[in-house]
N, C-alpha and C positions, 0 to 999 in steps of 0.2 A: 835522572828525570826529576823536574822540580815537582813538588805537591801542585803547588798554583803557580801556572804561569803567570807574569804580570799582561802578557802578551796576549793572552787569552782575554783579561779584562778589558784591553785597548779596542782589540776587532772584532769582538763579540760584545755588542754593551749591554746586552740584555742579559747577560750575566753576573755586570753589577751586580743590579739589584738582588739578584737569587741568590749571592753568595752573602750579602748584609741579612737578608730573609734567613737563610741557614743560621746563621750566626746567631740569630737571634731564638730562633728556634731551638737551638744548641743549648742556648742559660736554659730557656723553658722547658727545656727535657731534664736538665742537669737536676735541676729546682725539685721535677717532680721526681724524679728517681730518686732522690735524696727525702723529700716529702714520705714514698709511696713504703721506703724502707723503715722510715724513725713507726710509721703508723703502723705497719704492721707488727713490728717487734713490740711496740708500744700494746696493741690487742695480745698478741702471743704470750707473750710475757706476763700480761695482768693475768691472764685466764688460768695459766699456771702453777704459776707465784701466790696470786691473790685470790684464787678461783671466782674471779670477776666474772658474771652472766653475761647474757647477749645483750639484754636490757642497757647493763648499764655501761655497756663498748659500744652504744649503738651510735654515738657521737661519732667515736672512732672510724666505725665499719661504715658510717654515709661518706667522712671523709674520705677513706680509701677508695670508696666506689667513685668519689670523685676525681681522684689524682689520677685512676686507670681510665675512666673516658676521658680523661686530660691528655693521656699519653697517648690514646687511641685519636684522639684531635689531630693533637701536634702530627702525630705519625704521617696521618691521610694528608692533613696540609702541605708536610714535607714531600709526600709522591706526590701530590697533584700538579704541584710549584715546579718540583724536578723536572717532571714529562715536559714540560711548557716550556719551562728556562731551556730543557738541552734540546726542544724542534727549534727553537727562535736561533740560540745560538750556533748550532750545525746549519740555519738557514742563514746569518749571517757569514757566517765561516765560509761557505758554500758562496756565495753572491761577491764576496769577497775575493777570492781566487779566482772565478771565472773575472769579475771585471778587471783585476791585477794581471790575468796571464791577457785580457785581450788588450791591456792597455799598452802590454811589453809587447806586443804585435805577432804576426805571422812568421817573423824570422828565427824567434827565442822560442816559439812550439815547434818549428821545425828540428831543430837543434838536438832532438829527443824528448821535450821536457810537452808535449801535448798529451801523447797517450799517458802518460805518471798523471795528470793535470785531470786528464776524463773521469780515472780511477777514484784520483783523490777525492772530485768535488762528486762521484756519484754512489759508489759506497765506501770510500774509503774513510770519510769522515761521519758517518754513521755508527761508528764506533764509541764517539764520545757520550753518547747517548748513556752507557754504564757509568761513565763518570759523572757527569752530573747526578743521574739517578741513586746511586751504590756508595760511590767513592770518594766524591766530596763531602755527603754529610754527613758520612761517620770520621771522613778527616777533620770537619768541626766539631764532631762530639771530644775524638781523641786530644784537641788543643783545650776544649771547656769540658767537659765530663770528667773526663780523667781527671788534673787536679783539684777541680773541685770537691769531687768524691774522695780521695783523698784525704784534701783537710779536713773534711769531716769525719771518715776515719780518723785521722791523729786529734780528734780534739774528744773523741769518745774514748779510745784504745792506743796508746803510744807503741805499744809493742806489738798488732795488730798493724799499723803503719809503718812500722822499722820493717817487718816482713814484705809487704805489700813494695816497699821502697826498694828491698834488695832484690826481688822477684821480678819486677818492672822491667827494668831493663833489658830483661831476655828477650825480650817481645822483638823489638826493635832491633836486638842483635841478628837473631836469625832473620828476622825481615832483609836484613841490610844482607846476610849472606845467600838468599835466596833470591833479593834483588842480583846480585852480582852473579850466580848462577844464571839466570837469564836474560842477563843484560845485550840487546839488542836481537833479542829471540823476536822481540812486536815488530822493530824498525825491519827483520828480515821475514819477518811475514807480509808486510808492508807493501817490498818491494817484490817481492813473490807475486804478489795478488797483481801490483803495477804492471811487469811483464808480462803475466797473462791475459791482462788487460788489454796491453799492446799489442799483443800476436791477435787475438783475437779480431781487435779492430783490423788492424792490417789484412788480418782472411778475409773480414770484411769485404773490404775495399775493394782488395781484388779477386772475390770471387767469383765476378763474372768473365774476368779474362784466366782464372783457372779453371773454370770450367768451359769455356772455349776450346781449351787444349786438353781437356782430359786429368785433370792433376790435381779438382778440388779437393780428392782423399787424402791429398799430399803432408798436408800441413797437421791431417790431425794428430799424429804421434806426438810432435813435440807440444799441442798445447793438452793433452792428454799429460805427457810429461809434468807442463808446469803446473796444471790441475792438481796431480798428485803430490808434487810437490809442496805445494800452497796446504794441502790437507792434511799432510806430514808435520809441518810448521804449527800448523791449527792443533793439532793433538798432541803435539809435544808440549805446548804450551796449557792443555787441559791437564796434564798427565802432571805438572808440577803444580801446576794451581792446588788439583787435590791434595801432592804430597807437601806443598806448604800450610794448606787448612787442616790437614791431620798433625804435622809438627807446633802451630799454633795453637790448637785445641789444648793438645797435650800438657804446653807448655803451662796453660790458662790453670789448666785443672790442677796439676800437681803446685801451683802456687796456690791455688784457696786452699787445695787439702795441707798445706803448710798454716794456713794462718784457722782453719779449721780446728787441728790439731792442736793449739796453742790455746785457742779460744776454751775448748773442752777441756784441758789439763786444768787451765784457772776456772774454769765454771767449777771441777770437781774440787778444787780445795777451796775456794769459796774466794779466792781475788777478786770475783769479775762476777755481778750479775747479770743476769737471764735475759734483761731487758737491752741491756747491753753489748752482751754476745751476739744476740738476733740480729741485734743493728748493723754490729761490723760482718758478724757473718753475709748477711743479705749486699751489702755493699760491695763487698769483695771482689765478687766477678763483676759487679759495673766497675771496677776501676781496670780494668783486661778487655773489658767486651769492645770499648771503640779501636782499639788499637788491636784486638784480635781481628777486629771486620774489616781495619784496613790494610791489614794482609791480604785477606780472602779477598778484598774486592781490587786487589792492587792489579790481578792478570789479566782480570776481565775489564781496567778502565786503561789498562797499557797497551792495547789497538788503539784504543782514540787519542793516546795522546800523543800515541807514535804520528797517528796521521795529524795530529793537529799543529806538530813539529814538522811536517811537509807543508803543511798550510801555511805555517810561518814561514818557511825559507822561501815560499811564494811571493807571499804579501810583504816580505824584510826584500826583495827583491828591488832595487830602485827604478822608477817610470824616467827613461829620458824628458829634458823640460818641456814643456808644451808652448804650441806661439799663442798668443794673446790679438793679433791684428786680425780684424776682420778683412776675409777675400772678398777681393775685387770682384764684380761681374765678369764672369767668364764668359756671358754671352757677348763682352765687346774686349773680351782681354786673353791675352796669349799665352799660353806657358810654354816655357824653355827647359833646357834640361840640355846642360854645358858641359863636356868632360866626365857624364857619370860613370863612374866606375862600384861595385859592389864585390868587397871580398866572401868569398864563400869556400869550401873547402879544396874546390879545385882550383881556384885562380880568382882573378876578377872576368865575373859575370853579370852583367855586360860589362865590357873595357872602352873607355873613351868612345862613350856614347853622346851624339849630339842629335837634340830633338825638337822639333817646334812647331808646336799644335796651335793654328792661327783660327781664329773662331771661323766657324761656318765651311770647314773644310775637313775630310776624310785623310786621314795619315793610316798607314798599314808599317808594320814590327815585322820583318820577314828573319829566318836565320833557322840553322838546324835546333834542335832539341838542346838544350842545355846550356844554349850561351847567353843565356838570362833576358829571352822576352819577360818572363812571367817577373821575374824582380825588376824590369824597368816598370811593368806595371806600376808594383807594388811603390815603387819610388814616386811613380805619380800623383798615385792615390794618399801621397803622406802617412805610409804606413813602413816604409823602410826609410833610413838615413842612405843618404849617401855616402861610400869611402872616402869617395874620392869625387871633383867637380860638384857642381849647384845643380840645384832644382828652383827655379824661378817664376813667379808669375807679372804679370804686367799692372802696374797700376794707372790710375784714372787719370794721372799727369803725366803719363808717360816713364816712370821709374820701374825698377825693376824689386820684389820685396820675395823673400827667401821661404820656401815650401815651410820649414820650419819655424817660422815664426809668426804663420796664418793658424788662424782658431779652427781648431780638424771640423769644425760643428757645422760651422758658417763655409766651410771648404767644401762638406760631405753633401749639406745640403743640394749644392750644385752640379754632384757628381751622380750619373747610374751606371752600374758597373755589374757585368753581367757576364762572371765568370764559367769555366768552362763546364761543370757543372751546377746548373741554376739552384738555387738554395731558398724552397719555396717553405714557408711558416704553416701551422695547419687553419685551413680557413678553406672559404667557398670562392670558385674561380671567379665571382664579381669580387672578392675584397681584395684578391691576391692579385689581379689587373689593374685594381683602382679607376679613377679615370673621373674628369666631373660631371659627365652625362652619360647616357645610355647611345644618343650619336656617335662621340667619340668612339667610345668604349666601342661600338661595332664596325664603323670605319677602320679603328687599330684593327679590328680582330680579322676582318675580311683581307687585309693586306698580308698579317701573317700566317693567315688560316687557319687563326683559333675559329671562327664560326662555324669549321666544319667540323671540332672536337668536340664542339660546345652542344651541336646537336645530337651528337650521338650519347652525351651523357642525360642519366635520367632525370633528372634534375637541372639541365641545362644549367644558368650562369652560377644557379645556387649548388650546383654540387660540394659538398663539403670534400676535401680532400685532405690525408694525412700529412703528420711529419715528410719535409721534402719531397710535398707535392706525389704520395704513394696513393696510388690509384690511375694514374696516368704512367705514359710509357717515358721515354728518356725525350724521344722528339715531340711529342707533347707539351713537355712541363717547358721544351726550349721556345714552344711558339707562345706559354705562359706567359715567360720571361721575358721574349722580348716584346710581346702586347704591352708588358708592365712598363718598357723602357720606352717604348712609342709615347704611351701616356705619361709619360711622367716629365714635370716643368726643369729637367735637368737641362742645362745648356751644354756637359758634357758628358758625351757616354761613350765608355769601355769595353770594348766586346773581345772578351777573351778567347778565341778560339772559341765562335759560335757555332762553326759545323762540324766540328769533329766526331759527333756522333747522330748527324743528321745525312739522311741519303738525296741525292741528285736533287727531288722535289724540295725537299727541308731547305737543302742550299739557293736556292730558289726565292723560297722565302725571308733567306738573309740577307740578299742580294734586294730584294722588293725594299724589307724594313731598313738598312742602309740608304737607299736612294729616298725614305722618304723620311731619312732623321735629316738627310742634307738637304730635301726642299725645306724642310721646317726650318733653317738657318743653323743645325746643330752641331756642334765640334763630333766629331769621332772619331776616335782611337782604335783601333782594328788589331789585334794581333792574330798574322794568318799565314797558313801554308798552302790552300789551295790558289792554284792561279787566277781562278775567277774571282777573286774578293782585293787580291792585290789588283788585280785590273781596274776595278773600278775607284780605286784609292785615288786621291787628287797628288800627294806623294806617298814613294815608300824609303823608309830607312833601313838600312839590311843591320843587324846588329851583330856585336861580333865577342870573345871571350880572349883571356890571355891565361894558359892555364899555369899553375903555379910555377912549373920550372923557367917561362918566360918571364913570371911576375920577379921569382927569384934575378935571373939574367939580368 
């Protein structure tokens, strides 16, 4: 594990600065700690030696009183700067990975790497926090402290420094064998936390169809399991931390009491005066203290940096190229989709699929479960490549120009897509509708029968409602969704299995908002298995899969 990543400065930039601010803070400590000692051995010693009064040390004792609120400064500057530097760059780090996993699309979080991705950007990089705060600025004391202090030990005491010199190195030795004792002890805590992470979402998800069937107790043993698991990892890594701050400690102390020892033999035959010995005495342990603390702080900033190494293999991740051509009007233009084929781990889903969505007209995706309606979507939407065959749109002259080489912006803009379950932001059911009058807005709403949800809430349009539309039921949040899609100036809309969890009536009103996105002139794209929704399609395409031993064949 490197001290500073350069990787860390690239993606996080708000950490520049805080680490030029340490640095610099670093000489100013260095300065006064070297100041705070000559002053004090300098009072010590007179008062002694020369039984100098307070009187005439008073020059002395204001300076000293100045170097310690100097240090009491620097200190609090140092936390303040820290706190700030490590929210900004966890909030950069963070912003970073979620736009990097959403840029590598829905097929690369499928893959397994979503739930690790949830973990990482929501506590898992919350760890860094020690590092910044702990880890870093005593890793710049130990680059400028240390030799600093030092040389100035060797320019008062040579042999006072020869000790210090051969005692140093211990430091660092055991660091490095106490690193290697628990080298990848963070990275498997990491992914400990990742897993449990993942099961949990997963219960999540479906715990409404385990508790359908009776089985929602089913799952807890094993995330119970990873629980304790993860807390095992957590305490084994507290349990060494201690016994490397006691092996550090130790190590600190029986080097001063070496050069302690050394100091007193010449103080007593008279080599070396009083003023002298104070000096190097006092110095002593600051030439051990940064590089003792960045032991002790080495376990507690190795969660963050484990996770800021999953951040990285994130964001080091490359985004396929992006198209640059702005899309053609889709309200007068076509899209094709010629031969696509989509490898996945059963085969190609869909297989030599041909499609063509002619403006102002309803197409329905019919086909059992798994022979990839839902990725022909996604190919539509310019969110999966194709394996195999084009995805095409029609241009203004008649040419035909390639899904991937339209600006997703300029593509997205014209698209609403209202998957199968609706994905509502928190906000009040007029913001989350939209719409650019209050006519609209209730014409939509009376075709899908939000005016009849709208009245039962207390608050009617301004009802506030939460994360994914919580406070409304499932068929609710769908007649949200599709009021939003009524109002909304898309020329193409996507409806991904809209009834699947709406009963007879609900169906009803899918059927209603269909027929009036195609009086509005609107393209639709329908993916559906009930027979009432393929009925009223203008065509249907049935799609089909080749599962790998035919792909192999």
């Amino acid at each position: 594990m490197r001290p500073l990543d350069p990787r860390l400065l690239r993606y996080a930039r708000s950490a520049r600065a805080y680490v030029a601010l340490t640095v610099g803070l670093g000489l100013v400590m260095g300065a006064l700690v070297v100041a705070q000692a000559l002053l004090l051995a300098h009072a010590l010693g007179g008062a002694v030696e020369h039984g100098a009064t307070l009187a005439s040390l008073s020059g002395t004792v204001v300076a000293l009183v100045g170097v310690v609120v100097g240090r009491g400064l620097v200190t609090a500057v140092q936390e303040r700067f820290a706190h700030r530097a490590a929210t900004r760059a966890v909030a950069e780090l963070r912003s970073g990975v979620v736009g990097r996993a959403a840029d590598l699309g829905p097929r690369w979080l499928a893959s397994g790497q979503g739930p690790a991705v949830v973990t990482l950007a929501t506590r898992g990089l919350d760890g860094l926090e020690p590092y910044f705060v702990r880890y870093l600025p005593q890793l710049v004391l130990a680059a400028t402290l240390t030799p600093g202090t030092l040389l100035v030990v060797l320019g008062l005491d040579w042999v006072s420094a020869a000790i210090l010199v051969g005692t140093l190195p211990l430091i660092p030795l055991f660091m490095v064998l106490i690193g290697q004792l628990t080298q990848g002890r963070s990275a498997r805590g990491l992914e400990a936390m990742q897993r449990l992470g993942a099961q949990v979402l997963d219960l999540l998800a479906g715990l409404p169809t385990l508790r359908a069937f009776g089985r929602q107790r089913g799952p807890a043993a094993r995330v119970r399991a990873l629980g304790d698991a993860h807390r095992r990892s957590t305490m084994a890594t507290l349990q060494i931390a201690f016994l490397s701050g006691m092996v550090l400690e130790l190590l600190t102390t029986l080097s001063v009491a070496l050069v302690a020892v050394a100091i007193g033999l010449r103080l007593v035959s008279g080599r070396l005066d009083l003023v002298t010995g104070l000096a190097v005495l006092m110095l002593a342990p600051e030439v051990f203290w940064p590089l003792r603390q960045v032991g002790a702080q080495f376990h507690a900033a190795a969660d963050g940096v484990a996770a800021a190494e999953a951040a990285f293999g994130v964001l080091d991740t490359p985004v396929p190229a992006r198209g640059t051509q702005a899309c053609p009007d889709l309200s007068r233009s076509t899209l094709r989709l010629s031969g696509v084929g989509v490898r996945s781990a059963g085969g190609l889903t869909p297989a030599g699929l041909d499609l063509e969505l002619v403006p102002g007209t309803v197409a329905a995706l019919v086909g059992p479960s798994g022979v990839g309606k839902t990725s022909t979507v996604e190919v539509l939407l310019g969110l999966l490549a194709p394996d195999h065959g084009t995805a095409r749109v029609q241009t203004s002259d008649g040419g035909w120009l390639d899904l991937s080489d339209v600006d997703r912006r300029s593509y997205w803009d014209q698209v609403s897509w209202l998957p199968q379950r609706p994905v509502l932001e928190p906000g009040t059911v007029r913001q989350l509708v939209g719409g650019r009058d209050d006519a609209a807005r209730a014409h939509a709403a009376a075709l899908t029968g939000l005016d009849g949800v709208v009245a039962g809430l207390p608050h009617g349009w301004d009802q506030p409602l939460g994360t994914g539309g919580a406070g409304l039921s499932v068929g609710q949040r769908q007649r949200v969704a599709l009021t939003a899609a009524l109002l909304a100036d898309a020329p193409l809309v996507v409806l991904d299995e809209p009834t699947a969890h709406l009963d007879a009536a609900g169906e009803q009103v899918v059927l209603a908002t269909v027929a009036a996105l195609r009086a509005a002139g609107r393209t639709v794209l329908l993916v559906a298995h009930r027979p009432s929704l393929v009925a009223g399609a203008d065509h249907v395409v049935t799609v089909h899969a080749e599962r790998a031993a035919e792909v192999v064949a």
